[in-house]
C-alpha positions as semicolon CSV with decimal commas, in nm:
position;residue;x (nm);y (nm);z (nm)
1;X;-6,924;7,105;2,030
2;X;-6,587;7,125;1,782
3;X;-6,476;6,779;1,713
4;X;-6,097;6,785;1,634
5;X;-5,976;6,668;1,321
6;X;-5,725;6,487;1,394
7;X;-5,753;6,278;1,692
8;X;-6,152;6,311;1,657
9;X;-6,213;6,429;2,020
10;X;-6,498;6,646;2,149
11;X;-6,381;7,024;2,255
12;X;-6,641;7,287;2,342
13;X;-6,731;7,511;2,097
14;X;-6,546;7,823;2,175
15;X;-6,204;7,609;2,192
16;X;-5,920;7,709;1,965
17;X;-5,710;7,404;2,044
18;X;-5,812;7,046;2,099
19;X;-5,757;6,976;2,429
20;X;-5,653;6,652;2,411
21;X;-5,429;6,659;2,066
22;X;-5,309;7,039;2,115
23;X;-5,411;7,032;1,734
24;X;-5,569;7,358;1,624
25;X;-5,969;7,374;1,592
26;X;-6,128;7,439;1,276
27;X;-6,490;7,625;1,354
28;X;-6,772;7,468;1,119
29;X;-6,899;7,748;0,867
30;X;-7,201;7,929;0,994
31;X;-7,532;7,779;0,841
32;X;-7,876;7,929;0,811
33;X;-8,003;7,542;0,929
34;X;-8,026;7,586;1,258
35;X;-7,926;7,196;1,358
36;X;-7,661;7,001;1,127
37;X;-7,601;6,712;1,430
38;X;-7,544;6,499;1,110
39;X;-7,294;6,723;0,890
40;X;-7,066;6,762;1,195
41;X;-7,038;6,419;1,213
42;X;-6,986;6,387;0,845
43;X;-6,709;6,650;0,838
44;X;-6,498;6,489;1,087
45;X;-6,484;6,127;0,972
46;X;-6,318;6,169;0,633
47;X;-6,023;6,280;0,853
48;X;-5,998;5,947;1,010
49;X;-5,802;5,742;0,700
50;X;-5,464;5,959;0,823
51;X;-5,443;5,775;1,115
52;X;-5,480;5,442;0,950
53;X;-5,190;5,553;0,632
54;X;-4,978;5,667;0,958
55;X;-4,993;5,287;1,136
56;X;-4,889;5,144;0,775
57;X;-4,622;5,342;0,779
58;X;-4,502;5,299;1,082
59;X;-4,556;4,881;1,011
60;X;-4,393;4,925;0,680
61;X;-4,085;5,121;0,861
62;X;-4,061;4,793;1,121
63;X;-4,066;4,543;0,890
64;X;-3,794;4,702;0,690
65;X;-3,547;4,681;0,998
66;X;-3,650;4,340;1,093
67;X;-3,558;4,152;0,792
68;X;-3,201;4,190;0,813
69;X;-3,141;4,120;1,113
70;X;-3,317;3,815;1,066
71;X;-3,156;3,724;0,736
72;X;-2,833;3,773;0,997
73;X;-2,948;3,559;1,263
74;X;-2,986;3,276;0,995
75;X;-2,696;3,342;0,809
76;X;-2,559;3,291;1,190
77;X;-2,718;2,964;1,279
78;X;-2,632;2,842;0,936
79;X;-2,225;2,930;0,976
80;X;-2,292;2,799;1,311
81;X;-2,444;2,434;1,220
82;X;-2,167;2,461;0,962
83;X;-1,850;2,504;1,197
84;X;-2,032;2,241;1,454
85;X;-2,021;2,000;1,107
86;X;-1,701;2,089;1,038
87;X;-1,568;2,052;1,344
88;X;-1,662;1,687;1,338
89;X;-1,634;1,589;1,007
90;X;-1,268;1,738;1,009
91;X;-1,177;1,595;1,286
92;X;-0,811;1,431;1,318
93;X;-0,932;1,091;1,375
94;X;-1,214;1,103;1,143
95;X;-0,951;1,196;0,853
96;X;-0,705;0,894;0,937
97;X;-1,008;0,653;0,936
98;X;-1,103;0,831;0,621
99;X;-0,753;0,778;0,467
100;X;-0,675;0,440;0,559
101;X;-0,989;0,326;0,446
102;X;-0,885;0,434;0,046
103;X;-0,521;0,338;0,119
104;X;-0,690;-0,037;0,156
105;X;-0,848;-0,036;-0,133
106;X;-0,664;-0,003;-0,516
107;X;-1,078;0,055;-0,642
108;X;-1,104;0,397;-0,492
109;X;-0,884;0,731;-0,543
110;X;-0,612;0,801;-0,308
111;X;-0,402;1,078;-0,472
112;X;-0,614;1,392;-0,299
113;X;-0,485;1,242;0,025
114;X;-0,093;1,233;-0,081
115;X;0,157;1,446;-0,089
116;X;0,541;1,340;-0,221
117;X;0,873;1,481;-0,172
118;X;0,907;1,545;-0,557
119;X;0,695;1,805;-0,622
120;X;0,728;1,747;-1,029
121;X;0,555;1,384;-0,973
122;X;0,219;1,369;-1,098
123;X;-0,043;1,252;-0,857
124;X;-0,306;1,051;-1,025
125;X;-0,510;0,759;-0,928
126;X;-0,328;0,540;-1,163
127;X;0,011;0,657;-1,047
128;X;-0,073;0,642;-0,673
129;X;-0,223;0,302;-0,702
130;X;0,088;0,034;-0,609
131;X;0,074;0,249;-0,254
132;X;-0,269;0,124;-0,281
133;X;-0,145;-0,242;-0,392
134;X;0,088;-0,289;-0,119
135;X;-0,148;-0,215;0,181
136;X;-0,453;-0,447;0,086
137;X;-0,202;-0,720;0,104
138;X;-0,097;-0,569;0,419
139;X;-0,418;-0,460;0,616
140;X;-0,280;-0,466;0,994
141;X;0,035;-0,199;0,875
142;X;-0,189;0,023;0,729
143;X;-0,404;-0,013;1,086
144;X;-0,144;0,021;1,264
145;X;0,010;0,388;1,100
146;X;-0,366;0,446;1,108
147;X;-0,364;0,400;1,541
148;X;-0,026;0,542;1,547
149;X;-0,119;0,842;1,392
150;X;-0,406;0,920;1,630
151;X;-0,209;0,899;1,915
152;X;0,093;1,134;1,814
153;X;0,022;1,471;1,920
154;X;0,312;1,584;1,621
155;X;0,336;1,448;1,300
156;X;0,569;1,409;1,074
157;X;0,575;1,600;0,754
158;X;0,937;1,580;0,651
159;X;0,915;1,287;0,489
160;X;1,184;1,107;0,648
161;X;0,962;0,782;0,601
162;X;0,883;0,621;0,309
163;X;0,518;0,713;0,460
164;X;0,408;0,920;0,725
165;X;0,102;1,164;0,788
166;X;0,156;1,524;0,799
167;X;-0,048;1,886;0,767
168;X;-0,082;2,023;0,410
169;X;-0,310;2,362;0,452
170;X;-0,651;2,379;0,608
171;X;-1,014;2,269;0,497
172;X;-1,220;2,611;0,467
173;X;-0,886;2,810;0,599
174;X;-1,063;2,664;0,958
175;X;-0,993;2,292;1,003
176;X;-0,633;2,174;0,937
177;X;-0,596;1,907;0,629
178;X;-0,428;1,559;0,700
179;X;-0,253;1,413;0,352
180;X;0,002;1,099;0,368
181;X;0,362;1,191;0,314
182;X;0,526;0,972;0,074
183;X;0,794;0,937;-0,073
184;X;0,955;0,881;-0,417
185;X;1,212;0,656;-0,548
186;X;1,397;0,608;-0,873
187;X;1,508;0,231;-0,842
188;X;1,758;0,091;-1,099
189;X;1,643;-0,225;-1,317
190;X;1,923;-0,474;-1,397
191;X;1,950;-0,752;-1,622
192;X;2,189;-1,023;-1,766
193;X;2,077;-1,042;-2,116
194;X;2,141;-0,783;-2,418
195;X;1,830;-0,666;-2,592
196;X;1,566;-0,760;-2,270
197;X;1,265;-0,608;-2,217
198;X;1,154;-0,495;-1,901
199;X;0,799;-0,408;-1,798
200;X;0,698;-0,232;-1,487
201;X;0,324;-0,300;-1,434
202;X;0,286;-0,394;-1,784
203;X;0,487;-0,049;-1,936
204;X;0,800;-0,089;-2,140
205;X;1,083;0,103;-1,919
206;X;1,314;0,219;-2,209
207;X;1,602;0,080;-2,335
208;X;1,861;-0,072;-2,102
209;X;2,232;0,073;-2,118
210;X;2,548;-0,191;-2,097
211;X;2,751;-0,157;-1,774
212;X;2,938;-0,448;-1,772
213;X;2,834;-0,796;-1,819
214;X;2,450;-0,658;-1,682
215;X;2,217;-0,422;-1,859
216;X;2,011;-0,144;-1,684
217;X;1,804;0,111;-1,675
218;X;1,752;0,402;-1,380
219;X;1,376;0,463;-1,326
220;X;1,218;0,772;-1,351
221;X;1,046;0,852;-0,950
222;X;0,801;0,627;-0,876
223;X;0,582;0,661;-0,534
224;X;0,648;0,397;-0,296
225;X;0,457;0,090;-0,336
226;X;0,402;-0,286;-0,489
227;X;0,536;-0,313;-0,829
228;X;0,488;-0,621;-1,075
229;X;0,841;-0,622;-1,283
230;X;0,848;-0,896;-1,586
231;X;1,185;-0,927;-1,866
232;X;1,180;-1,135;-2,161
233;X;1,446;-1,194;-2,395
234;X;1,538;-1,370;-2,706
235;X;1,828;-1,632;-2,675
236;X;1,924;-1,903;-2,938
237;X;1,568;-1,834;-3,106
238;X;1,377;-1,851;-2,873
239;X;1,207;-1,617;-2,708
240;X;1,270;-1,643;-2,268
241;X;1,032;-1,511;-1,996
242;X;1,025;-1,606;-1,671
243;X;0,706;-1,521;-1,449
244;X;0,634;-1,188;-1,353
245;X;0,791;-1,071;-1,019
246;X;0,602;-0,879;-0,749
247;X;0,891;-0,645;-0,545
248;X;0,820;-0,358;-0,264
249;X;1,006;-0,063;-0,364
250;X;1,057;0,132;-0,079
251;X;1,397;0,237;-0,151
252;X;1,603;0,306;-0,416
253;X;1,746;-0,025;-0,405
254;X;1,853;-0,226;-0,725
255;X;1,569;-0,446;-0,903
256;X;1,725;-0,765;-1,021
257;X;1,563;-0,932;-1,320
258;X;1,841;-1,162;-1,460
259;X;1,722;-1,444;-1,678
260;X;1,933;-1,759;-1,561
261;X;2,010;-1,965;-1,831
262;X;2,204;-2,321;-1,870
263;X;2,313;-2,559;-2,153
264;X;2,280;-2,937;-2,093
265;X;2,238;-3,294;-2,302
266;X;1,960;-3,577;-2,164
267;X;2,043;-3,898;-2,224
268;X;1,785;-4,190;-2,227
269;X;1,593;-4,403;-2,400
270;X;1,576;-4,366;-2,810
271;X;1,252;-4,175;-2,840
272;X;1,141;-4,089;-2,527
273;X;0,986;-3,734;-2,433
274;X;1,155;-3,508;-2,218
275;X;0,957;-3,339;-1,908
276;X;1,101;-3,037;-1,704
277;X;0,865;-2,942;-1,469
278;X;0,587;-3,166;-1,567
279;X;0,576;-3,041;-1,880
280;X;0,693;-3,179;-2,229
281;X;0,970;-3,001;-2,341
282;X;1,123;-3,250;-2,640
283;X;1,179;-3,562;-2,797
284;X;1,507;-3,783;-2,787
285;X;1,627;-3,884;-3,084
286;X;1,698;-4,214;-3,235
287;X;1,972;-4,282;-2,989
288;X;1,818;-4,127;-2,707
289;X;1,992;-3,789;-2,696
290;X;1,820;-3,422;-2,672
291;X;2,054;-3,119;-2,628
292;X;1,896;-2,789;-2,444
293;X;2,099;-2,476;-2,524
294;X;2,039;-2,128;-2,362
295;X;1,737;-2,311;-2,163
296;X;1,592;-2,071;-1,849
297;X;1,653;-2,205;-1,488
298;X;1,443;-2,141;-1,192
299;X;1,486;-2,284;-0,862
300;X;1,388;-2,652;-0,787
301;X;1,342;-2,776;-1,185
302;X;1,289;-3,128;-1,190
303;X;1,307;-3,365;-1,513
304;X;1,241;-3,715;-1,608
305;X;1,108;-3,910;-1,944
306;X;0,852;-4,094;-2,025
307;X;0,815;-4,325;-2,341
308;X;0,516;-4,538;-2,454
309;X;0,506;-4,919;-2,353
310;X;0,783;-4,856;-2,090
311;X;0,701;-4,583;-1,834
312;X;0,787;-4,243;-1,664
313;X;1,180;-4,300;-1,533
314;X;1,262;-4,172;-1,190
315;X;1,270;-3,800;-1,121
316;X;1,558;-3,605;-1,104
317;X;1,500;-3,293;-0,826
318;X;1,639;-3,005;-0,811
319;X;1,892;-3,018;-1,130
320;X;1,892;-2,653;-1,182
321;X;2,162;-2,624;-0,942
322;X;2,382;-2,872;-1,169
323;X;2,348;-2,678;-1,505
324;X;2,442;-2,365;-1,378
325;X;2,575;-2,143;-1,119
326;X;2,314;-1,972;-0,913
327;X;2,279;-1,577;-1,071
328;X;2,418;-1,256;-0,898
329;X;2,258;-0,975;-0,792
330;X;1,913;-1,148;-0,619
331;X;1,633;-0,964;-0,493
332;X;1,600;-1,249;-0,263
333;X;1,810;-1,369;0,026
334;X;2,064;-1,644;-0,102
335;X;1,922;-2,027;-0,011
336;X;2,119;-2,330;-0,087
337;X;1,988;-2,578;-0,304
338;X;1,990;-2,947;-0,091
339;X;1,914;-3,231;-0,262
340;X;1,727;-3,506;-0,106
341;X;1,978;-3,738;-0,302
342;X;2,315;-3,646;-0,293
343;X;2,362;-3,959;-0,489
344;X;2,188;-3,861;-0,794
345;X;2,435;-3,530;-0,923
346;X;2,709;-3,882;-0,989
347;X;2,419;-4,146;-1,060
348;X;2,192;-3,944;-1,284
349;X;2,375;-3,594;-1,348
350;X;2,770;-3,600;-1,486
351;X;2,985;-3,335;-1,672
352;X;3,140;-3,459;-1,994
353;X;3,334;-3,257;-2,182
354;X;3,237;-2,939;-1,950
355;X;2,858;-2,997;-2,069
356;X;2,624;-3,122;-1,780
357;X;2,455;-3,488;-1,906
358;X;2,122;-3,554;-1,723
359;X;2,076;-3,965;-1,723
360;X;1,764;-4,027;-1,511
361;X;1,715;-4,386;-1,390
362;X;1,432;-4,600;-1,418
363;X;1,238;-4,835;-1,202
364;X;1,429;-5,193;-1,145
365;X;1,690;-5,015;-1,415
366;X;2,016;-5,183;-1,333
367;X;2,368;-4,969;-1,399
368;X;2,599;-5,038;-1,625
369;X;2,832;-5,183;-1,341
370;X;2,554;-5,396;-1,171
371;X;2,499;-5,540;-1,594
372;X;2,862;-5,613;-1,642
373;X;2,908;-5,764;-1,255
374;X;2,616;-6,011;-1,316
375;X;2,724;-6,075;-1,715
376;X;3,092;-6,130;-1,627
377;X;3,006;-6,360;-1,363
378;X;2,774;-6,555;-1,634
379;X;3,030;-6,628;-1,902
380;X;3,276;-6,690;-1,616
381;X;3,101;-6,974;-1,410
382;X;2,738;-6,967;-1,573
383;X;2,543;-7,063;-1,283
384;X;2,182;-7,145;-1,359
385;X;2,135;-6,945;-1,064
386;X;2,198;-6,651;-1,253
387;X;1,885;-6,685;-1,504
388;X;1,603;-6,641;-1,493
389;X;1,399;-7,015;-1,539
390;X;1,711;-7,144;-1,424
391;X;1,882;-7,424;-1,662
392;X;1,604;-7,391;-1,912
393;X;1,636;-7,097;-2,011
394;X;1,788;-7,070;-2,401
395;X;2,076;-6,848;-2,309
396;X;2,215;-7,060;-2,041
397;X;2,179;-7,388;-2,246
398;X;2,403;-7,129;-2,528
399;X;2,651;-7,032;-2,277
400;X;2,740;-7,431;-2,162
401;X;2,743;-7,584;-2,501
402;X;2,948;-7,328;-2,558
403;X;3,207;-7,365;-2,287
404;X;3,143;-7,764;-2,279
405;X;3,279;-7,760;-2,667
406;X;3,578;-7,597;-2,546
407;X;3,602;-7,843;-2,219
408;X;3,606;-8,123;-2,433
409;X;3,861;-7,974;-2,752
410;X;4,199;-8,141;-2,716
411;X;4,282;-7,837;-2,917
412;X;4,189;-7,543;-2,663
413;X;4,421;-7,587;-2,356
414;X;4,227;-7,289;-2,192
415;X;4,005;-6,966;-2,250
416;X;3,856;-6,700;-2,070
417;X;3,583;-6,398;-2,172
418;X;3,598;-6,049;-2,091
419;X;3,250;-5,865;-2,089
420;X;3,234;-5,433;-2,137
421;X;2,837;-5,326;-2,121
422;X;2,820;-5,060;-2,358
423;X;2,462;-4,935;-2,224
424;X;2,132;-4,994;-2,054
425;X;1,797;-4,858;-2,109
426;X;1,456;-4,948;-1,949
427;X;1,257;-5,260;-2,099
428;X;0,914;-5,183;-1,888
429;X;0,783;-5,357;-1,637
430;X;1,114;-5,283;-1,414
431;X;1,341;-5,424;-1,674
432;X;1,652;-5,352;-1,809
433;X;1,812;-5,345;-2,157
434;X;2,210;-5,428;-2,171
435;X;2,399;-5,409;-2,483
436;X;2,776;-5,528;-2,443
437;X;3,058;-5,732;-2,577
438;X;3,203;-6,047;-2,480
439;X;3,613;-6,127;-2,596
440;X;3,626;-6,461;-2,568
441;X;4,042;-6,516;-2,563
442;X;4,130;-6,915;-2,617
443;X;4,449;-7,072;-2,569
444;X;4,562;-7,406;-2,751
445;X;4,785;-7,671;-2,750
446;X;5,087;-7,711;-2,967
447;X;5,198;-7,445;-3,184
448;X;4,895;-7,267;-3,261
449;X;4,883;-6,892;-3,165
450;X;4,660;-6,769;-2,901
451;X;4,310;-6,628;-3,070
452;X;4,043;-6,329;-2,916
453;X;3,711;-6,270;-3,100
454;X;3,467;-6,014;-2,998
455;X;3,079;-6,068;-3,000
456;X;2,815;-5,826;-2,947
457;X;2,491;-5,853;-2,835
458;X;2,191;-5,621;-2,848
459;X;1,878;-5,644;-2,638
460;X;1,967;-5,871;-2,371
461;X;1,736;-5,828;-2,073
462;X;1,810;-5,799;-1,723
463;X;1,506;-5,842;-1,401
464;X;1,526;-5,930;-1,061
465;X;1,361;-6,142;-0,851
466;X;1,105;-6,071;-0,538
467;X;1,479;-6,031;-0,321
468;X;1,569;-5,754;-0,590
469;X;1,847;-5,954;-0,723
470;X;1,978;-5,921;-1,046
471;X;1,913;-6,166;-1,288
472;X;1,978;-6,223;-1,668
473;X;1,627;-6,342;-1,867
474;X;1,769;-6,285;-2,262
475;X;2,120;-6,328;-2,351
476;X;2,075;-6,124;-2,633
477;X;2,147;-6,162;-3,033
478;X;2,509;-6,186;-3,103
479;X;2,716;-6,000;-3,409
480;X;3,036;-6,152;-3,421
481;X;3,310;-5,905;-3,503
């Protein structure tokens, strides 16, 4: 038997080829050993490692063309899962929710969402931010563009609206990219006052240019938003500024900062402390008088004075309206200032000499006219009626030995007095100080010529009784002129 050495198989002995391979037969070398059962099986399995190298081969050669193509099937599945995530994430609806979400809230980073009509303005979180400002006071418009948005098949990119939503390029050249449109504005700032300063969110604006009686300044573009705009000023020495203003720029509308001012004289008693809005603003002097030059107005200013051991006067409301004309060029709609008391601008405000005099009342104070009707009436008749205790009080018995001298002089055929209050000021305690003069004019017999002397008297005191009538409790100390 010839085993072949290649696929091993038996052949008999006088084969040339195998005949199960085809492969040629190599004849064992002739031996003088009869038998060699052994060595024939020895020489044909050292052949047998070919087949094995072949199989590795032929593994090695599979292996190589599988790889790719599974490095391609998961580079597949991964683009795949990506689009799939994409798809979603990207989605229209999932963008707006994504955007109005930051445009709520100032904290977070709007300006990769926005896009602007000028395409030199310089998107920032700081610079986007008032857009920002504007909606967290204003939740439900920002839902609203929000549900608008989803529902409009075509947006609006033109930026037509201050804010709209629009296309701007594509996420991963696949998925289209939502941004806000906004616009810009350059808003002009005016003023009344030379040398102001305005801030616009805390930043100086520049200087302001004269156009008229206002001074102003044209903004450089600023994206649409909530803006907090304060001036300040320095007038008569002082330096003027009203609280900052929040305004909605979402135009280029003019921004009106004018600092209203007004000039004006209090009158009360010697000193007392002046309070404008609840808070001390000065002293009177000695004869009750403060002067307010330049002095800022704001809408609804009320005043009164208060001085120790008598009280707070009344209050007068509203006296802004008095010192000075309302200012031009609001931001706000025009409102007329009503008084509750029409009766108080001749009462407690009056213009002398073109100045504006502020003369607030006090509690139980009586006028000069109601003083000088119950004082003439006193040296006329002097009723004890009139005072208070009656007939026992000092003044009254002062007042009849006066006149009852003159009753009984055969000398003094007749007299009369004429009484001119000069002023009244609180006492406390719903009092009223009266200083005025009394002419007493006597007539006599014979040839003598007719005579008029002139007292004064400081400090008399006027109360009233539980009917609220007038009466007089101190004549007061006479100075005879």
């Amino acid at each position: 038997m010839i085993y072949c050495a290649k696929c091993g198989a038996p052949n008999q002995a006088n084969a040339t080829f195998c005949a199960k391979c085809g492969e040629k037969l190599v004849k064992p070398a002739q031996s003088s050993q009869p038998t060699q059962p052994v060595q024939q099986v020895q020489q044909v399995q050292p052949v047998k490692p070919a087949k094995t190298v072949k199989k590795r081969a032929d593994l090695k050669q599979t292996r190589k063309w599988k790889k790719p193509i599974l490095i391609t099937a998961a580079v597949l599945l991964v683009l795949l899962a990506g689009y799939g995530f994409g798809k979603s994430y990207y989605a229209k609806d999932k963008q707006i929710d994504r955007i109005i979400s930051v445009l709520k809230d100032p904290s977070q980073d709007l300006s990769p969402y926005v896009k602007t009509d000028d395409s030199s303005f310089q998107l920032t979180k700081k610079s986007v931010r008032p857009l920002q400002t504007y909606y967290k006071e204003n939740k439900t418009a920002a839902n609203n563009l929000g549900s608008k948005w989803k529902n409009q098949e075509e947006l609006d990119a033109s930026f037509k609206k201050s804010v709209s939503l629009g296309e701007d390029g594509h996420y991963f050249f696949l998925f289209p990219k939502y941004k806000l449109m906004v616009k810009t504005y350059s808003p002009t700032v005016v003023t009344n006052h030379k040398n102001s300063t305005i801030k616009m969110n805390g930043k100086n604006v520049g200087k302001l240019s004269a156009s008229g009686d206002y001074y102003q300044k044209k903004l450089d573009p600023v994206i649409a938003g909530r803006y907090t705009f304060s001036v300040s000023a320095n007038l008569s020495g002082k330096t003027i500024s009203p609280s900052p203003v929040k305004l909605d720029l979402f135009s280029n509308h003019q921004v009106s900062l004018n600092i209203t001012t007004g000039s004006f004289t209090v009158s009360s008693v010697p000193n007392g402390e002046v309070y404008i809005n609840d808070k001390k603003v000065a002293d009177l002097d000695d004869k009750g008088q403060a002067s307010f030059k330049d002095y800022q107005i704001t809408s609804g200013m009320s005043l009164y004075v208060k001085k120790s051991g008598i009280g707070k006067s009344d209050t007068i409301h509203n006296f802004d309206q008095y010192v000075t004309a309302p200012a031009d060029q609001g931001n706000d709609s025009d409102q007329e200032n009503d008084s509750d008391d029409d009766s108080q601008s001749s009462d407690q405000i009056k213009a002398v000499n073109g100045r504006c005099v502020l003369t607030p009342s006090w509690p139980g104070l009586a006028s000069s006219e109601d003083a000088e009707d119950l004082l003439q009436d006193i040296w006329d008749d002097n009723d004890s009626e009139d005072w208070v205790n009656g007939s026992s009080n000092t003044g009254y018995l002062s007042i009849k030995k006066l006149h009852d001298n003159w009753d009984d002089s055969d000398s003094v055929s007749d007299y009369n007095e004429v009484v001119n209050v000069l002023s009244t000021s609180p006492a406390g305690g719903g009092k009223t100080y009266v200083n005025y003069t009394v002419t007493h004019k006597l007539s006599y017999t014979g040839d003598k010529d007719d005579t008029s002397v002139t007292d004064t008297y400081q400090k008399g005191i006027i109360s009233q009784d539980s009917d609220g009538d007038y009466l007089l409790e101190k004549l007061g100390t006479p100075n005879a002129k």
